[in-house]
Every structure is written in structure tokens, then in C-alpha cells.
PDBQT receptor file of N, H, CA, C and O in Angstrom, charges set to zero:
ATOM      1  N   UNK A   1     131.906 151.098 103.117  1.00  0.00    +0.000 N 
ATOM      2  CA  UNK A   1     131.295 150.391 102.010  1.00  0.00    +0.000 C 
ATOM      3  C   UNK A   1     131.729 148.930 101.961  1.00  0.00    +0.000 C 
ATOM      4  O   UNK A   1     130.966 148.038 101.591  1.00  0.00    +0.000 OA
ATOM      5  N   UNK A   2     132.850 148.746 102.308  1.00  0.00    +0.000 N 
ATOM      6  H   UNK A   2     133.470 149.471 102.609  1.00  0.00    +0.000 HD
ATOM      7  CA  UNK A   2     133.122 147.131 102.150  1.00  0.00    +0.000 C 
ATOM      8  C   UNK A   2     132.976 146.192 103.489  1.00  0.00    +0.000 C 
ATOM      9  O   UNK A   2     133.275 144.999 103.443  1.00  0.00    +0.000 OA
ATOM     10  N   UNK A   3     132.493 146.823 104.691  1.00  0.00    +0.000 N 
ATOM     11  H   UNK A   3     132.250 147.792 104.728  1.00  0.00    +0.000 HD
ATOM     12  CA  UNK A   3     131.814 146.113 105.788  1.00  0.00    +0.000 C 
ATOM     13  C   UNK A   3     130.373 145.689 105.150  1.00  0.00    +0.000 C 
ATOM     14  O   UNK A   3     129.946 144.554 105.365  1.00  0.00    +0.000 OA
ATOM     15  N   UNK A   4     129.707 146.519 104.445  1.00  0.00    +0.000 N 
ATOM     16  H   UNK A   4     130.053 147.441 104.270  1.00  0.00    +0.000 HD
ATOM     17  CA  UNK A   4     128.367 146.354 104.412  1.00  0.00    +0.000 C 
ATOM     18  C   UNK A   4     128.132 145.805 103.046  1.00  0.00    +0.000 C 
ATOM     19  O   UNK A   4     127.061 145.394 102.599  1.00  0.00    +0.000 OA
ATOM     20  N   UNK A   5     129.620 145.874 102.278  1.00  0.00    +0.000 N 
ATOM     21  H   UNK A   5     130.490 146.208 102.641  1.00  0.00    +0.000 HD
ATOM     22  CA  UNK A   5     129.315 144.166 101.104  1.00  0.00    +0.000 C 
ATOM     23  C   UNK A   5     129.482 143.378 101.802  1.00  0.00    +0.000 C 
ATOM     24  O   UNK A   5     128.480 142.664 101.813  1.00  0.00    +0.000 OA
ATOM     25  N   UNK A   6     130.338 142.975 102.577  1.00  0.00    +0.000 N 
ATOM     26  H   UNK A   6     131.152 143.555 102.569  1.00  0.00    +0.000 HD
ATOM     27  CA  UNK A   6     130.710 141.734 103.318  1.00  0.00    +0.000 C 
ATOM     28  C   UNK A   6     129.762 141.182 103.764  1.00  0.00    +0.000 C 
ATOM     29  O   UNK A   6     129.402 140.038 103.486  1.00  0.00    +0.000 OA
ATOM     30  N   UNK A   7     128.987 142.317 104.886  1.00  0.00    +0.000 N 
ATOM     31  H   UNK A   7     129.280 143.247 105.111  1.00  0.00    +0.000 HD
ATOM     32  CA  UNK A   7     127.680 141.828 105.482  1.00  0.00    +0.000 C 
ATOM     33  C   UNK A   7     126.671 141.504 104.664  1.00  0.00    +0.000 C 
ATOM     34  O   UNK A   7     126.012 140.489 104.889  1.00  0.00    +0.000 OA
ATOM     35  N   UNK A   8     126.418 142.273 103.657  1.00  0.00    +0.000 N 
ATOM     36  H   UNK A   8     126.953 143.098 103.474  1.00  0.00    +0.000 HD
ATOM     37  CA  UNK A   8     125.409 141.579 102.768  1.00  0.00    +0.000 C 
ATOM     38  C   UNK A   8     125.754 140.255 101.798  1.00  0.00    +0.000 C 
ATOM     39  O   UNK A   8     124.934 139.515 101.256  1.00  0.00    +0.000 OA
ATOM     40  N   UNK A   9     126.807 140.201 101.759  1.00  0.00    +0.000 N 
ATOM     41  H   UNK A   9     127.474 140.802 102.200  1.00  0.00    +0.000 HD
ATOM     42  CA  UNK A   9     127.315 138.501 101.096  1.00  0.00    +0.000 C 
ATOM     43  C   UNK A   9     127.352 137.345 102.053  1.00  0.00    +0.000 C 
ATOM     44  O   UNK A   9     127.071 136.165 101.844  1.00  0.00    +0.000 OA
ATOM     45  N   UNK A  10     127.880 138.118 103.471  1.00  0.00    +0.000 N 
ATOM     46  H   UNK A  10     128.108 139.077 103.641  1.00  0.00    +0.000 HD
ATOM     47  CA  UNK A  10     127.375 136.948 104.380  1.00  0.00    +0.000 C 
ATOM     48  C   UNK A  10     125.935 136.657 104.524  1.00  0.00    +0.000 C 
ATOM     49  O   UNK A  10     125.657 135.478 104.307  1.00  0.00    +0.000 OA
ATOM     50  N   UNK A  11     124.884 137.481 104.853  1.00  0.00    +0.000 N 
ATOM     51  H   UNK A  11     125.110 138.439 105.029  1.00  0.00    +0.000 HD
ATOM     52  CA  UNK A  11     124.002 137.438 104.754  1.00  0.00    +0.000 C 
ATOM     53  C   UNK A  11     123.084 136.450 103.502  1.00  0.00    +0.000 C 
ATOM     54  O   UNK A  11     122.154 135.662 103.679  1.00  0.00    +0.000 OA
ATOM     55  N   UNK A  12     123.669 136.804 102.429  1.00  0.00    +0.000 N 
ATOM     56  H   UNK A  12     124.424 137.443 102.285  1.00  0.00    +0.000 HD
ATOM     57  CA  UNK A  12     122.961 136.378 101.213  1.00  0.00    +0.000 C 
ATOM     58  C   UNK A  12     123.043 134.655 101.303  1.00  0.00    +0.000 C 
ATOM     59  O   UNK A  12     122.119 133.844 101.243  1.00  0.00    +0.000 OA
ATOM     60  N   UNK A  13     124.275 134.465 101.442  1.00  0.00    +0.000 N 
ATOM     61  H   UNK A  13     125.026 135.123 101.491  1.00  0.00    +0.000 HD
ATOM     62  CA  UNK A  13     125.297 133.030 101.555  1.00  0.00    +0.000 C 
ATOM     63  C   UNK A  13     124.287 132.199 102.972  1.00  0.00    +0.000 C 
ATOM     64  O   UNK A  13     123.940 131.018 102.973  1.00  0.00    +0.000 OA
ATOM     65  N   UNK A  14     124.019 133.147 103.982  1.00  0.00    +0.000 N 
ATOM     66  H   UNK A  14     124.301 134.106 103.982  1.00  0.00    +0.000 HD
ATOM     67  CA  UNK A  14     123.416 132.452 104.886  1.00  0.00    +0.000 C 
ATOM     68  C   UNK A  14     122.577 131.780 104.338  1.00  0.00    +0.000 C 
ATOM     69  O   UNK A  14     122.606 130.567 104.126  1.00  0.00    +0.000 OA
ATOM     70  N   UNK A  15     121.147 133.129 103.871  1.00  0.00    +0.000 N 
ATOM     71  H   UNK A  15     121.123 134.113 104.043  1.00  0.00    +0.000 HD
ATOM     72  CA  UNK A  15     120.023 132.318 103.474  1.00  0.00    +0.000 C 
ATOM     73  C   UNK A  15     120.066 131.896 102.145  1.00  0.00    +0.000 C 
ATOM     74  O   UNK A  15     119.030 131.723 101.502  1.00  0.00    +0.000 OA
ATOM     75  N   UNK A  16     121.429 131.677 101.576  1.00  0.00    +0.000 N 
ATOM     76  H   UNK A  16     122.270 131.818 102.098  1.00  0.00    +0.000 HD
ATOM     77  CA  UNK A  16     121.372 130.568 100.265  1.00  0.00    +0.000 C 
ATOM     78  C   UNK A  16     121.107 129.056 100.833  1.00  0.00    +0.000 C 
ATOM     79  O   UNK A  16     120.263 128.223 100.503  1.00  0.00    +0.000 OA
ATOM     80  N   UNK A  17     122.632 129.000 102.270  1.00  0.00    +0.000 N 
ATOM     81  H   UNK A  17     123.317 129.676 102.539  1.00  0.00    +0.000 HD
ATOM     82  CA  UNK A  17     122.849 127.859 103.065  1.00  0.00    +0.000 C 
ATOM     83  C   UNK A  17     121.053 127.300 103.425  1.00  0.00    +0.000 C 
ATOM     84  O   UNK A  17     120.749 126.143 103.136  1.00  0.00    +0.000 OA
ATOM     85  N   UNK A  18     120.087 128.169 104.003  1.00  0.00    +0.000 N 
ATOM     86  H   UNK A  18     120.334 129.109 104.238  1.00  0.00    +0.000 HD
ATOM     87  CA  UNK A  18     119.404 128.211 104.623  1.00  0.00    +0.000 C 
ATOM     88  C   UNK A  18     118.072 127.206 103.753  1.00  0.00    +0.000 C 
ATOM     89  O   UNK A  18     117.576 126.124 104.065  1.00  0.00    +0.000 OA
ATOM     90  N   UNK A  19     117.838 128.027 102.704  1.00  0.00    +0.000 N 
ATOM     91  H   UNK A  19     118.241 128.906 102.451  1.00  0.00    +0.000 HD
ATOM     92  CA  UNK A  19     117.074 127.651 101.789  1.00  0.00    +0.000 C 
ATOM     93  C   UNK A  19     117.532 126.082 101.228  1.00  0.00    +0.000 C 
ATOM     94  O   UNK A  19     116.604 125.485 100.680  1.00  0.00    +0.000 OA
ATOM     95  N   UNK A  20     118.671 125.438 101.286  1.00  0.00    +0.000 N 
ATOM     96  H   UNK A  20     119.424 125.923 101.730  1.00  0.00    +0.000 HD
ATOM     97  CA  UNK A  20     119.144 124.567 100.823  1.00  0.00    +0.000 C 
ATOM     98  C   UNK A  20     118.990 123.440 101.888  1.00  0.00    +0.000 C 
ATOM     99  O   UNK A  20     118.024 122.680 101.824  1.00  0.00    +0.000 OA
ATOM    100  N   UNK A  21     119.663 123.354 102.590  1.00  0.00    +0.000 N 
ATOM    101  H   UNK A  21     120.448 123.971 102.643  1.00  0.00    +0.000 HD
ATOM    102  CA  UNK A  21     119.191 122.796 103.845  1.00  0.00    +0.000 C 
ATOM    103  C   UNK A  21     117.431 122.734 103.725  1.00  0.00    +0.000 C 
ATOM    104  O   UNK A  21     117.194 121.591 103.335  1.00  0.00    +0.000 OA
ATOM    105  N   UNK A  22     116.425 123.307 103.857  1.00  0.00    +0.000 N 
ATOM    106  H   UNK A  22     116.617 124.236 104.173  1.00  0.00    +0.000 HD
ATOM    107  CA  UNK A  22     115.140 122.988 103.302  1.00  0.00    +0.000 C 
ATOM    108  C   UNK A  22     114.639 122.309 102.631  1.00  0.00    +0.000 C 
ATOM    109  O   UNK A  22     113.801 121.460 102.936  1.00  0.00    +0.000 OA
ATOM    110  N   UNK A  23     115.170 122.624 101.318  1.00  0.00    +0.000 N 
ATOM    111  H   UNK A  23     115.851 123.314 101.071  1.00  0.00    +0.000 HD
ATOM    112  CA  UNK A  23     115.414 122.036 100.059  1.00  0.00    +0.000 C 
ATOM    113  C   UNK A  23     115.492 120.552 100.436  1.00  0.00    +0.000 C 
ATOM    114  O   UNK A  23     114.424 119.941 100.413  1.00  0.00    +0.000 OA
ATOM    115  N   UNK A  24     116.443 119.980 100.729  1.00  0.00    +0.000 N 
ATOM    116  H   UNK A  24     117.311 120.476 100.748  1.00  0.00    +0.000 HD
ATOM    117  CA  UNK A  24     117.123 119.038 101.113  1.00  0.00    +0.000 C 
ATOM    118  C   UNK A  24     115.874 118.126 102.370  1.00  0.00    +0.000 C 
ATOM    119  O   UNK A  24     115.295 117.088 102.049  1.00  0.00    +0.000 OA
ATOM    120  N   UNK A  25     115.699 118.788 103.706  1.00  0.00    +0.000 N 
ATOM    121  H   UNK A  25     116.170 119.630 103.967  1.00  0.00    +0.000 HD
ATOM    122  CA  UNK A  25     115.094 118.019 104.316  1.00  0.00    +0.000 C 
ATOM    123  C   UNK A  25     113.784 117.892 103.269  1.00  0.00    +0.000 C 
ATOM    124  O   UNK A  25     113.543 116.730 102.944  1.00  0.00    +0.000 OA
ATOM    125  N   UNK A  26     113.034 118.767 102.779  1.00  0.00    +0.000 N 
ATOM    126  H   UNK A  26     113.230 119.712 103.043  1.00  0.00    +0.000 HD
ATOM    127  CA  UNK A  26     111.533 118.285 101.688  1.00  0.00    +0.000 C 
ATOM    128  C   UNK A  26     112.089 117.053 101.045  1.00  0.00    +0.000 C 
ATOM    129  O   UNK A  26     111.626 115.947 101.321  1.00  0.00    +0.000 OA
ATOM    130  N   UNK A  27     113.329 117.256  99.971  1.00  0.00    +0.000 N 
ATOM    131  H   UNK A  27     113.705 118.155  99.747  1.00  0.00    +0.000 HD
ATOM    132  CA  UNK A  27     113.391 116.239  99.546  1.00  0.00    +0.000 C 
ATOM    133  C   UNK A  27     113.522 114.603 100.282  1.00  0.00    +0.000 C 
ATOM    134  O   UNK A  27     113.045 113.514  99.961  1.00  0.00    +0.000 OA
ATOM    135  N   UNK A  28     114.282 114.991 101.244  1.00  0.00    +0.000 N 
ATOM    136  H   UNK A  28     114.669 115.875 101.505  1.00  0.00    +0.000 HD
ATOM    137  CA  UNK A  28     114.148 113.590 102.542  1.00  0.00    +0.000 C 
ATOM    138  C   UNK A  28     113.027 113.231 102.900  1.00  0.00    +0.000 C 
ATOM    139  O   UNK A  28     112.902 112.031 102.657  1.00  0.00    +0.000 OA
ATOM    140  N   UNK A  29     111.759 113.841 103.554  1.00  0.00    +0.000 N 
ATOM    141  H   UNK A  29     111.861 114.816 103.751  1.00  0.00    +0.000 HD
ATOM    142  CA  UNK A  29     110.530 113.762 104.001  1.00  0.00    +0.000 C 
ATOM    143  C   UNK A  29     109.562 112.993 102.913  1.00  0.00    +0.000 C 
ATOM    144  O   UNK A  29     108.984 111.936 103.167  1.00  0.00    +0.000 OA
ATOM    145  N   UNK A  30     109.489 113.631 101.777  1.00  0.00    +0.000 N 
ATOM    146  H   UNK A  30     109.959 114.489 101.571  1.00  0.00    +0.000 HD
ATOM    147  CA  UNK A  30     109.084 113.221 100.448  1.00  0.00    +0.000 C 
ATOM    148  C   UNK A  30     109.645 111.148 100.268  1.00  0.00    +0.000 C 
ATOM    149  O   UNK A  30     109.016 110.090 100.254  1.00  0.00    +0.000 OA
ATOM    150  N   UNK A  31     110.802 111.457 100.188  1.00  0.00    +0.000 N 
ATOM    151  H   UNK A  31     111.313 112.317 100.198  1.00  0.00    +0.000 HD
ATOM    152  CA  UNK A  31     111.290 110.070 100.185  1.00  0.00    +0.000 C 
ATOM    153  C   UNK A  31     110.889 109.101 101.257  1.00  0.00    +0.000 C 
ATOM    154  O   UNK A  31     110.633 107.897 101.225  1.00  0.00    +0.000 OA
ATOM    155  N   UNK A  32     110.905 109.656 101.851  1.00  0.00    +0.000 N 
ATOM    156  H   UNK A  32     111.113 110.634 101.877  1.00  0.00    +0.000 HD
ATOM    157  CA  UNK A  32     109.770 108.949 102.998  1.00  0.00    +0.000 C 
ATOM    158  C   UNK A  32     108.483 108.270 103.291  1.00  0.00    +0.000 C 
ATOM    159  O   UNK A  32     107.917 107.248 103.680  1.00  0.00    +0.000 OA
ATOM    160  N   UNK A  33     108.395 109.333 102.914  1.00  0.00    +0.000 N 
ATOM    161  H   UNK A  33     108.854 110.163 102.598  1.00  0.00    +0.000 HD
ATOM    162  CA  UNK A  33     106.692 109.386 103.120  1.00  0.00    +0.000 C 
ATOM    163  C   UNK A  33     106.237 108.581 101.514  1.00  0.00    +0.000 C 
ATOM    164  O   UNK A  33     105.247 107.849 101.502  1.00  0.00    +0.000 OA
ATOM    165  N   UNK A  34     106.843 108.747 100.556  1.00  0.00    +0.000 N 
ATOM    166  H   UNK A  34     107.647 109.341 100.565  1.00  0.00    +0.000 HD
ATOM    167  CA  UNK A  34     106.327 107.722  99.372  1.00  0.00    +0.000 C 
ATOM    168  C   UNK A  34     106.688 106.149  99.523  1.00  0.00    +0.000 C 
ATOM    169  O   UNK A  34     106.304 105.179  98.870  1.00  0.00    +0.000 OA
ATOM    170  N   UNK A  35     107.692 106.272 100.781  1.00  0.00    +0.000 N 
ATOM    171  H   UNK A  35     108.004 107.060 101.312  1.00  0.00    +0.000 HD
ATOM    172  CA  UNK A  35     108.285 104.692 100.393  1.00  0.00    +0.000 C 
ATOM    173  C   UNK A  35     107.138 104.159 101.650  1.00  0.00    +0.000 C 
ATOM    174  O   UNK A  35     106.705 103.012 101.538  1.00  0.00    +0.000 OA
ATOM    175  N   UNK A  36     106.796 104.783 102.512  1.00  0.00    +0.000 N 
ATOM    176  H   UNK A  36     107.147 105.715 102.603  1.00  0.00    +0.000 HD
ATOM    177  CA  UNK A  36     105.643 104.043 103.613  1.00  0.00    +0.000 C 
ATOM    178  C   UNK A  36     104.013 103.909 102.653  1.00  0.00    +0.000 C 
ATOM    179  O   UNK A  36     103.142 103.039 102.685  1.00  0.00    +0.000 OA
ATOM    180  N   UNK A  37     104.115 105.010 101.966  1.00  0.00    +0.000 N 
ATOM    181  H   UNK A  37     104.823 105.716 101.940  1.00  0.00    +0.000 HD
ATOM    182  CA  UNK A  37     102.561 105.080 101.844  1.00  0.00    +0.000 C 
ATOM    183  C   UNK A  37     101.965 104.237 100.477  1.00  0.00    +0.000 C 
ATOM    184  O   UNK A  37     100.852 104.419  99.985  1.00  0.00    +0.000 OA
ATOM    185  N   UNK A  38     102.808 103.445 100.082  1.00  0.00    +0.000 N 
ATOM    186  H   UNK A  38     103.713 103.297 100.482  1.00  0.00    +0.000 HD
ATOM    187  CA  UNK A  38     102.516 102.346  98.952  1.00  0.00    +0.000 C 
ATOM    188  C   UNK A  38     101.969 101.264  99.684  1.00  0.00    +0.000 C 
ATOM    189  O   UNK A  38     102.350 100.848 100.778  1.00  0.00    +0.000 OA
ATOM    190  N   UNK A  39     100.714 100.699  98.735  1.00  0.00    +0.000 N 
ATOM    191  H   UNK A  39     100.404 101.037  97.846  1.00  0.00    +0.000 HD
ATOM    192  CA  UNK A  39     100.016  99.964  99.531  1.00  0.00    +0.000 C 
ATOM    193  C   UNK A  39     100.936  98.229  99.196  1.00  0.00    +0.000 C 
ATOM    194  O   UNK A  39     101.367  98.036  98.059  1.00  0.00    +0.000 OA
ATOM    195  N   UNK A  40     101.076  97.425  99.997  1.00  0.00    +0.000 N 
ATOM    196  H   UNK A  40     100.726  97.582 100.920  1.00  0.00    +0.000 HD
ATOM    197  CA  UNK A  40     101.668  96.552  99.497  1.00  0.00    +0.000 C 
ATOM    198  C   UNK A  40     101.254  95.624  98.163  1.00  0.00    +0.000 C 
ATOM    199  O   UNK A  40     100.199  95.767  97.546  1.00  0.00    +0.000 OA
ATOM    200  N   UNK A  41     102.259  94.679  97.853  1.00  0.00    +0.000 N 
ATOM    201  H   UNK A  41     103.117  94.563  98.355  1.00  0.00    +0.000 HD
ATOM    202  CA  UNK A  41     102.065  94.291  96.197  1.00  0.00    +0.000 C 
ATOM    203  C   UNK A  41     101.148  93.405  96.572  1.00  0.00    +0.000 C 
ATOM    204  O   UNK A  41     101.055  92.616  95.631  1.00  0.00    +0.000 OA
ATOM    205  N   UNK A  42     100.315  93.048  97.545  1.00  0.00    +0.000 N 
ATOM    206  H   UNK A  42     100.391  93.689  98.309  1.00  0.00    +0.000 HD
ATOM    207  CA  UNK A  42      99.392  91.820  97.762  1.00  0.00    +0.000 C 
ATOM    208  C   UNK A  42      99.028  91.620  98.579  1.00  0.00    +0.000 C 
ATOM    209  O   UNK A  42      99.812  91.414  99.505  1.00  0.00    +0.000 OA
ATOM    210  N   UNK A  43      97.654  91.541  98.806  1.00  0.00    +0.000 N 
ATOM    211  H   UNK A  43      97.017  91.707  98.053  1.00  0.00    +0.000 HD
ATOM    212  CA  UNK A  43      97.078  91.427  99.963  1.00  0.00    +0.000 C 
ATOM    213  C   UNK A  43      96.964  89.894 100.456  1.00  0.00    +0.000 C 
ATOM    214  O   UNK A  43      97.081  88.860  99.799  1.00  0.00    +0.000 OA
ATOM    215  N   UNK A  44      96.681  90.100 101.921  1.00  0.00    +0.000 N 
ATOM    216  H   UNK A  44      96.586  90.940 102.455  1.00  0.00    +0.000 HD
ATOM    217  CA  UNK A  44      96.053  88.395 101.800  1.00  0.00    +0.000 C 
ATOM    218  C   UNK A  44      94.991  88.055 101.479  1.00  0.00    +0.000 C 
ATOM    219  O   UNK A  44      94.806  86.843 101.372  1.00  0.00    +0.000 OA
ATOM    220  N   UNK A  45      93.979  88.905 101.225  1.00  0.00    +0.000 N 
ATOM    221  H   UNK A  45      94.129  89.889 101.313  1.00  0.00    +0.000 HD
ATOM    222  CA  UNK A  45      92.657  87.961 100.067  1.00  0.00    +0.000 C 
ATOM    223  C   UNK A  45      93.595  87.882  99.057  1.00  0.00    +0.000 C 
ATOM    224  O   UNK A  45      93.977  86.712  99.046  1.00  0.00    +0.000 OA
ATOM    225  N   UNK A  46      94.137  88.484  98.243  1.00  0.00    +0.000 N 
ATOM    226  H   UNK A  46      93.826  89.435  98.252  1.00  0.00    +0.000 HD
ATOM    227  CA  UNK A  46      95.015  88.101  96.988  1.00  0.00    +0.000 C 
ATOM    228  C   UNK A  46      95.245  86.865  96.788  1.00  0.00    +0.000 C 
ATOM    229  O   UNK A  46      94.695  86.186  95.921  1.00  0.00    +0.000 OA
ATOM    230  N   UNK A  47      96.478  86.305  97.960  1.00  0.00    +0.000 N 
ATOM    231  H   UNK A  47      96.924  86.857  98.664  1.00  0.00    +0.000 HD
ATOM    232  CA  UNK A  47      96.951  85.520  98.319  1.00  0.00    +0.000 C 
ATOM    233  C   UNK A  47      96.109  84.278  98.237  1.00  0.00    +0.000 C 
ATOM    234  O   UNK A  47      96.105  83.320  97.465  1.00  0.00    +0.000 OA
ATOM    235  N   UNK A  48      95.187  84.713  99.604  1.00  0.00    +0.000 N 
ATOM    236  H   UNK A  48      95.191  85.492 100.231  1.00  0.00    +0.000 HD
ATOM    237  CA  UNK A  48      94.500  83.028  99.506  1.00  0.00    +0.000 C 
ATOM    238  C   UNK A  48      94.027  82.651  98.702  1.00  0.00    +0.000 C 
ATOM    239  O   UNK A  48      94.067  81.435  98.512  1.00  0.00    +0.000 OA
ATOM    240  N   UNK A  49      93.165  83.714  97.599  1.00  0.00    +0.000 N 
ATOM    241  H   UNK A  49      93.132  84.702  97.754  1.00  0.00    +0.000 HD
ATOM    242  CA  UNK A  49      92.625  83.542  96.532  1.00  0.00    +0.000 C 
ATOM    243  C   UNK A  49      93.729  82.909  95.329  1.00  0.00    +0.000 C 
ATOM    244  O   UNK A  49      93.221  82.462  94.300  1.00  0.00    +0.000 OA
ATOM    245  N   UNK A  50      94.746  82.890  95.431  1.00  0.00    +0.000 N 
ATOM    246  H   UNK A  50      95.159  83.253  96.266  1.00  0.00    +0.000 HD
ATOM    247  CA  UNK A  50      95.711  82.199  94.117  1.00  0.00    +0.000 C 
ATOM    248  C   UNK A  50      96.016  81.219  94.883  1.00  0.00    +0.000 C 
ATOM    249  O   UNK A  50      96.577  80.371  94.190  1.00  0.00    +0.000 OA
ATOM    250  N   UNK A  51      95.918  80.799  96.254  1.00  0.00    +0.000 N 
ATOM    251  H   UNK A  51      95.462  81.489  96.817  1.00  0.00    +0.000 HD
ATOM    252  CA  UNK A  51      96.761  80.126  97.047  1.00  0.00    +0.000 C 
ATOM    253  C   UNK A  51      95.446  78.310  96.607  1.00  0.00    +0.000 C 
ATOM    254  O   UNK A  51      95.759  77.163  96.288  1.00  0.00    +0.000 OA
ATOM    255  N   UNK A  52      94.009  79.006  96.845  1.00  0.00    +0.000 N 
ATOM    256  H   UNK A  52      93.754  79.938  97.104  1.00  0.00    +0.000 HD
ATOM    257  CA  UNK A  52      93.056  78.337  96.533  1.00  0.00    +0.000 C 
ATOM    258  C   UNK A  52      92.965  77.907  95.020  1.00  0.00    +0.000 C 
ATOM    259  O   UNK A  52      92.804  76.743  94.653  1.00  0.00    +0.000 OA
ATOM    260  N   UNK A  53      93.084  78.969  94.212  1.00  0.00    +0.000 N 
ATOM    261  H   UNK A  53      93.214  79.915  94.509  1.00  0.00    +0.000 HD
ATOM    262  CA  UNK A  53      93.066  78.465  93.019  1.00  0.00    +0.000 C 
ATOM    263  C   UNK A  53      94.246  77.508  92.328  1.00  0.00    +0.000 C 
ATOM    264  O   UNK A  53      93.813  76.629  91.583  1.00  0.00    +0.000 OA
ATOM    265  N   UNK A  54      95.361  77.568  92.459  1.00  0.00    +0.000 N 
ATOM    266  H   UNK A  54      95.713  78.282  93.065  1.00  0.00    +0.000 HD
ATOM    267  CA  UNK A  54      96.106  76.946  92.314  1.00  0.00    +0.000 C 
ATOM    268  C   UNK A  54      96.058  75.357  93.189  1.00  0.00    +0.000 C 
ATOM    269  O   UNK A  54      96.806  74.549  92.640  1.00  0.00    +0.000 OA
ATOM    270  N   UNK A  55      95.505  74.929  94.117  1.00  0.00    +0.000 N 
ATOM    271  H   UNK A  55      94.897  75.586  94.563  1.00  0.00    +0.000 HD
ATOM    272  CA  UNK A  55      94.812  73.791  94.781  1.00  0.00    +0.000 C 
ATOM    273  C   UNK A  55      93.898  73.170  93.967  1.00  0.00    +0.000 C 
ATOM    274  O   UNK A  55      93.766  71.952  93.845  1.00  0.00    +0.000 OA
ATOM    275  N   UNK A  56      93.304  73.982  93.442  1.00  0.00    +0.000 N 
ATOM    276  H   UNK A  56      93.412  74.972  93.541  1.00  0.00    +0.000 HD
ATOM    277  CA  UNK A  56      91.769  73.601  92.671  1.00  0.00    +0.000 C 
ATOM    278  C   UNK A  56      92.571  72.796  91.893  1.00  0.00    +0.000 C 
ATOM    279  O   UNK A  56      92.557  71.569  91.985  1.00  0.00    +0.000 OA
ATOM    280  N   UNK A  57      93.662  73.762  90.706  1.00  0.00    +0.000 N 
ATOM    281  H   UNK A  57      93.673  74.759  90.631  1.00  0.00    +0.000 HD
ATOM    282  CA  UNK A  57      94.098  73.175  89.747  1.00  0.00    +0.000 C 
ATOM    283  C   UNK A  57      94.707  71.781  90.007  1.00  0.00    +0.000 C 
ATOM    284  O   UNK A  57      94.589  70.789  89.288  1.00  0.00    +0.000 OA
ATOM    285  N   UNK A  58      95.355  71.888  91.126  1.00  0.00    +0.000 N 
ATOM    286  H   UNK A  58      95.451  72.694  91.710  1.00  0.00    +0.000 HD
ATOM    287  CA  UNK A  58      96.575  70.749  91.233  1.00  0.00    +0.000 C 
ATOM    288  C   UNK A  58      95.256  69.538  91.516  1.00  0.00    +0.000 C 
ATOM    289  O   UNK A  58      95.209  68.612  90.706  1.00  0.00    +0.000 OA
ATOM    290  N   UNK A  59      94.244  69.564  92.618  1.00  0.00    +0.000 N 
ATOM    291  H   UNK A  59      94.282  70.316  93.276  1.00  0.00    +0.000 HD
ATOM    292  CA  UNK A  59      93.295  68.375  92.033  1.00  0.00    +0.000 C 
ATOM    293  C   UNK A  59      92.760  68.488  91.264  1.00  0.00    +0.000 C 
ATOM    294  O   UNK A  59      91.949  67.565  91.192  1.00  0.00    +0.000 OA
ATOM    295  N   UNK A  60      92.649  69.362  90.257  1.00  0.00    +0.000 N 
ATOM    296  H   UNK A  60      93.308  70.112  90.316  1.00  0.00    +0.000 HD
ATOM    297  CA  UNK A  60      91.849  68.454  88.959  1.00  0.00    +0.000 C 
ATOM    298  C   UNK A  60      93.089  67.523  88.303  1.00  0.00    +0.000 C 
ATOM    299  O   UNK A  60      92.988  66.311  88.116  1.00  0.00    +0.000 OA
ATOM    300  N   UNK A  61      94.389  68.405  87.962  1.00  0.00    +0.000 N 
ATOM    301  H   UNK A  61      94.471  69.390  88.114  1.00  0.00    +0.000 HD
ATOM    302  CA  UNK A  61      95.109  67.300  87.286  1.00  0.00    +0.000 C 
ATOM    303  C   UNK A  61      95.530  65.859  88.001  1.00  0.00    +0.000 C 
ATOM    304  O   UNK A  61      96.157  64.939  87.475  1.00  0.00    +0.000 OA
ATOM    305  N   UNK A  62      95.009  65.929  89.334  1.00  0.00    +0.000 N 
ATOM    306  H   UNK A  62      94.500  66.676  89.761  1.00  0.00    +0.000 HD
ATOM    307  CA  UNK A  62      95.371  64.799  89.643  1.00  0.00    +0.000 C 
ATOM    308  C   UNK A  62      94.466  63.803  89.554  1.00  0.00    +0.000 C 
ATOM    309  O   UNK A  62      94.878  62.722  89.975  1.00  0.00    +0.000 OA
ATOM    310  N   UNK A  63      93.122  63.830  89.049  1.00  0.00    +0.000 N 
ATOM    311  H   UNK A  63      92.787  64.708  88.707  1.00  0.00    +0.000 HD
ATOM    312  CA  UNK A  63      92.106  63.308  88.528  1.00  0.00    +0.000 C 
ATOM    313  C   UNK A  63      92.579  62.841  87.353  1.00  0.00    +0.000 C 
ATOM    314  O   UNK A  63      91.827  62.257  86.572  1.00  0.00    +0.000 OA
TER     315      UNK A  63
């Protein structure tokens, strides 16, 4: 009887270890994969478009 608690606590403990480790890489993969798949804060039409407008402005006030 106490080989076959043992074995079943090792056992259990394995696939606690097992499941955790899982656990763990999802959570890694996840972190991942959200920090690539954001589109960036600005494109370059964005860009040229404030890059232009802000030109516009600076010659009018220099009128």
C-alpha cells in the first residue's frame, strides 16, 4: 500500500509539474504574440500628413 501512494503522489506531482510548465509556456507565447501584433502608433501617411500640415501652418504665420 505505501509503494502505490508513493507512486500515485509521484505521479500526481508529475502532471501537476507538467500542466504548469504549459501554463507557463501559453502564458509566454501570449506575451508574444500581443507585443508583435500591435499595429504601430503611426503610420507614414499619418506622419506626412502632420508633417505637411504643420508646414502649411508655419507659412501662413510667416506671411
Amino acid at each position: 500500500m505505501a509503494t502505490t501512494r508513493k507512486k500515485m503522489a509521484a505521479a500526481l506531482a508529475a502532471v501537476n509539474a507538467y500542466l504548469q510548465d504549459e501554463e507557463q509556456a501559453a502564458a509566454q507565447q501570449k506575451a508574444v504574440t500581443e507585443t508583435f501584433s500591435r499595429a504601430p502608433s503611426q503610420t507614414l501617411w499619418s506622419q506626412s500628413g502632420k508633417l505637411e500640415m504643420m508646414n502649411l501652418r508655419r507659412l501662413i504665420q510667416i506671411r
